[in-house]
N, C-alpha and C positions, 0 to 999 in steps of 0.2 A: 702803698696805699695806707692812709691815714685815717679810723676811725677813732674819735675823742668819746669819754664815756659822758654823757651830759645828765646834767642836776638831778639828781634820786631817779637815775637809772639803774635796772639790771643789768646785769653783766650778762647774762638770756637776751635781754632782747640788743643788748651790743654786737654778742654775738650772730643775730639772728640778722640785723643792718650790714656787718658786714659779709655776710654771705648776700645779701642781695646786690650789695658792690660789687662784689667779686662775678656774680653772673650776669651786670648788666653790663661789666666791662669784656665781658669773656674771655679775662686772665687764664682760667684753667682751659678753655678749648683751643688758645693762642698755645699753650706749652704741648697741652698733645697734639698739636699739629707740626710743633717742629721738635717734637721727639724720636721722629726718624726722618730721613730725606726725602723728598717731593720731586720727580723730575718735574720741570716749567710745563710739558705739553701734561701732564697728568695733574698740576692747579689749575691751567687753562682749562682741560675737559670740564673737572670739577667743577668751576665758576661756571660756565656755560648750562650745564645742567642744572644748577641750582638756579641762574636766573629764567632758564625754562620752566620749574615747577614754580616757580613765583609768577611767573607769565599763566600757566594753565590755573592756577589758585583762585586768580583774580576774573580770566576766563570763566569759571564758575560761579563765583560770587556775582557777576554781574548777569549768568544765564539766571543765576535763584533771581535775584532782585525783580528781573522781566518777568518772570514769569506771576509773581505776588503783583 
C-alpha cells in the first residue's frame, strides 16, 4: 500500500490517511484471520452467522422506521 506525502502536509495527518487505508481495506483483520488455521465447516458457520446478524440488523431498522 502506497501513501504519497502531498503539498505542505504533515507527516500526522499521513499518518492518520494511512491508517484509514489500512482499515477500510481490512489488511490487519485479513492477517489475524490467517494467523492460525480455519477448518472450511468453521468459516462456513462463521459466514453464516455473520450474514444472520446482518439479516436481524436490518430486521430492526426497518421494525424502528414502521413504527416512526
Amino acid at each position: 500500500m502506497l501513501v504519497k506525502l502531498r503539498k505542505n502536509e504533515s507527516v500526522e495527518n499521513l499518518i492518520k490517511r494511512f491508517i484509514r487505508k489500512v482499515k477500510k481495506e481490512k489488511i490487519i483483520e485479513k492477517i489475524l484471520d490467517k494467523k492460525f488455521y480455519k477448518k472450511p465447516s468453521e468459516v462456513r458457520r462463521e459466514k453464516h452467522f455473520r450474514r444472520l446478524a446482518v439479516i436481524e440488523k436490518i430486521k430492526r431498522k426497518e421494525r424502528q422506521q414502521s413504527r416512526e
